[in-house]
C-alpha positions as CSV (number, residue, x, y, z in Angstrom):
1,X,105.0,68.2,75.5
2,X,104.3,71.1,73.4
3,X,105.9,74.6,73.3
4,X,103.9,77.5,72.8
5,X,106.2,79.3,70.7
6,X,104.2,82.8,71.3
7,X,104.2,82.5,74.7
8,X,108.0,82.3,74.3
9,X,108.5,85.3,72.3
10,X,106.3,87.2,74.6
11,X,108.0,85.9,77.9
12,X,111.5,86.7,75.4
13,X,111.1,90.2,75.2
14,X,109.6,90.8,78.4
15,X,113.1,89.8,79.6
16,X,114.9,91.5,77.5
17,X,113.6,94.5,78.5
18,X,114.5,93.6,82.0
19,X,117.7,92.9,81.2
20,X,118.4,96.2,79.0
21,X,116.5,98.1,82.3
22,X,119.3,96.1,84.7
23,X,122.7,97.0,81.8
24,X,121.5,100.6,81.7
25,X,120.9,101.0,85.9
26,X,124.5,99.8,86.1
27,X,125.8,102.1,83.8
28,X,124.3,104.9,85.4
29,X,125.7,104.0,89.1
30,X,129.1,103.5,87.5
31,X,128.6,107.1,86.1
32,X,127.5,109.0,89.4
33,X,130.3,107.2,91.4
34,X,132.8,107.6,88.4
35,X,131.4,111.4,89.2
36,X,131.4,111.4,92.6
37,X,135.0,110.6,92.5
38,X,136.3,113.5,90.4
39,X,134.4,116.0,92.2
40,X,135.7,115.0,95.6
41,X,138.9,113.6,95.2
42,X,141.6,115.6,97.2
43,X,144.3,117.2,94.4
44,X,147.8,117.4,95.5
45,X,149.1,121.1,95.6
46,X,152.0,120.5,92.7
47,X,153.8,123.5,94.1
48,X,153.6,122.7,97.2
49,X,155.4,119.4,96.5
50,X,158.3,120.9,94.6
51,X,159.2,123.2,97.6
52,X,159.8,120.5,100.0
């Protein structure tokens, strides 16, 4: 059995990119909800906490 080594780097970096495309969709979804989050979160009213 013989191992075509270019076939290997070829087939390498082919999933690499892949990978890198997967890492960097993941970081953008963790950015929009991270975003989402802080643009429609509810604030407590601090005043109206220290009346009561």
């Amino acid at each position: 059995m013989t191992i075509n080594f270019g076939a290997f780097l070829s087939s390498f970096w082919i999933m690499l990119y892949g990978m890198l495309g997967i890492f960097i969709v993941t970081i953008v979804i963790i950015i929009a909800i991270v975003l989402l989050n802080k643009l429609t979160s509810h604030k407590k009213n601090v005043h109206q906490d220290a009346e009561e």
